[in-house]
MARDOZA-173624 format. One record per residue (C-alpha): residue number from 1; chain; y, x, z. Coordinates in steps of 0.001 Angstrom, whole numbers, plus 524288, in hexadecimal, padded with zeros to 5 digits. Example, Ala and Ser with C-alpha at 12.3 -4.5 7.8 and 13.67 -1.06 7.14 Angstrom:
2
+-----+--------+-------+-------+-------+
| num | cadena |    yy |    xx |    zz |
+-----+--------+-------+-------+-------+
|   1 |      A | 7EE6C | 8300C | 81E78 |
|   2 |      A | 7FBDC | 83566 | 81BE4 |
+-----+--------+-------+-------+-------+
//
This chain:
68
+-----+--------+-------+-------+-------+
| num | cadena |    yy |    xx |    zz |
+-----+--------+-------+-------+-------+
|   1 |      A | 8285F | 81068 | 82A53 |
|   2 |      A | 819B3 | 81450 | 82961 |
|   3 |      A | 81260 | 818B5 | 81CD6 |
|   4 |      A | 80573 | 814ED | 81C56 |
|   5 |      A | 7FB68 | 817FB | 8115B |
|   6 |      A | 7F352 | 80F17 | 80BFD |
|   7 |      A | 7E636 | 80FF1 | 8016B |
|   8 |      A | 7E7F4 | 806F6 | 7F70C |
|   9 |      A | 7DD3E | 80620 | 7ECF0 |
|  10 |      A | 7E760 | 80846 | 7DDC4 |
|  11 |      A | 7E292 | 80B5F | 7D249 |
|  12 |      A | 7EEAB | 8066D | 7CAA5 |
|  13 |      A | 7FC80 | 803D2 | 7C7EC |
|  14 |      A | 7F940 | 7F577 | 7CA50 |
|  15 |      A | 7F2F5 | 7F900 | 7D7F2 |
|  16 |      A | 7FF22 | 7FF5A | 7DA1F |
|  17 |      A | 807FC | 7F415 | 7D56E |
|  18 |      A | 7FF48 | 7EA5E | 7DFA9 |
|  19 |      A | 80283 | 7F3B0 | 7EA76 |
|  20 |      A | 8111B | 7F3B3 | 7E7F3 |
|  21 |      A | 81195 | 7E5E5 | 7E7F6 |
|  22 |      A | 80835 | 7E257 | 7F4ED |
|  23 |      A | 81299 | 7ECA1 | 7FBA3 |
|  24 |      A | 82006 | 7E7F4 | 7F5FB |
|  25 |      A | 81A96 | 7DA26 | 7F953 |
|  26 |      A | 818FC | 7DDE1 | 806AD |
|  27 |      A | 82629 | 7E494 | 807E0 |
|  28 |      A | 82C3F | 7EE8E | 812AA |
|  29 |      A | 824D9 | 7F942 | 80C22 |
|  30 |      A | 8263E | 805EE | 8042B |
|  31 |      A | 81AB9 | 80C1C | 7FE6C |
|  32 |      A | 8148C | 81445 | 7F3F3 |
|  33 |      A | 8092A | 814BD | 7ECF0 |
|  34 |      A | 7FFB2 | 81FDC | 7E9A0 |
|  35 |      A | 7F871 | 81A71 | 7DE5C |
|  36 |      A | 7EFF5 | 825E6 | 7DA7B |
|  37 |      A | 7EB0B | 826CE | 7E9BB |
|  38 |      A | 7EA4A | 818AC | 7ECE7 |
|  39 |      A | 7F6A5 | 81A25 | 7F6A2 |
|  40 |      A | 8001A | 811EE | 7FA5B |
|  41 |      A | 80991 | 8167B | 8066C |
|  42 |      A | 811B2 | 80B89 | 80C2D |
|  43 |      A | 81E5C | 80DB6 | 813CA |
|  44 |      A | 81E98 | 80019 | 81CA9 |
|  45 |      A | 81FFA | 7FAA5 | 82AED |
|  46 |      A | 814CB | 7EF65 | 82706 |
|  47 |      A | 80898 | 7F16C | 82EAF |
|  48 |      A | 7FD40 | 7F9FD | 82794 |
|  49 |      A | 7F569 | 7EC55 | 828DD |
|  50 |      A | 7FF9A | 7E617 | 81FFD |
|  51 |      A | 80190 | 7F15A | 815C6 |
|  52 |      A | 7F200 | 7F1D1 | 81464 |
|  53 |      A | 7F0E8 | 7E2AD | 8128C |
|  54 |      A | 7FC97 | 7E18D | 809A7 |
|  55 |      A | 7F5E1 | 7EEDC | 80122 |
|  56 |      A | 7EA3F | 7E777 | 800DD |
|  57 |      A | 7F041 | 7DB4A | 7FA9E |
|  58 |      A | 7EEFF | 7E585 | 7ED6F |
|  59 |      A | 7E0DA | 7E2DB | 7ED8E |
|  60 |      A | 7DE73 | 7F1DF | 7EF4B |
|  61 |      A | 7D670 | 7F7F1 | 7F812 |
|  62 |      A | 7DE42 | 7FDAA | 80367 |
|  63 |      A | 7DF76 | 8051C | 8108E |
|  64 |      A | 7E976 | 80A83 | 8196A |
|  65 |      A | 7E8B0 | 81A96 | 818E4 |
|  66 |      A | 7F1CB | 81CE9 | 823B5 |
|  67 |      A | 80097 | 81FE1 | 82635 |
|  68 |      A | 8064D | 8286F | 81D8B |
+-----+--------+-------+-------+-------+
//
């Protein structure tokens, strides 16, 4: 299964907690999340296209960084 790593724009636990739920929502994933760096590395067969639409759902700015 790829990694890829994506920017999301955090500042909080909350930010955190709306990132966990777009992803659990969206299902057939496993990721973490690198608050302090504004991280978040998902493990998933779903197109980048869908992981970066679904991430933006959070209302965060966000970009793809690349495979991991």
């Amino acid at each position: 299964m790829p990694k890829h790593e994506f920017f999301v724009d955090m500042t909080c636990e909350g930010c955190l907690n709306a990132v966990t739920r777009v992803l659990n929502k969206l299902g057939g994933v496993q990721f973490e999340v690198d608050l302090p760096n504004k991280k978040v590395s998902i493990d998933s067969n779903h197109s980048v296209d869908t992981l970066l639409d679904t991430l933006k759902k959070t209302g965060k700015n966000t970009s793809y960084l690349g495979e991991k």
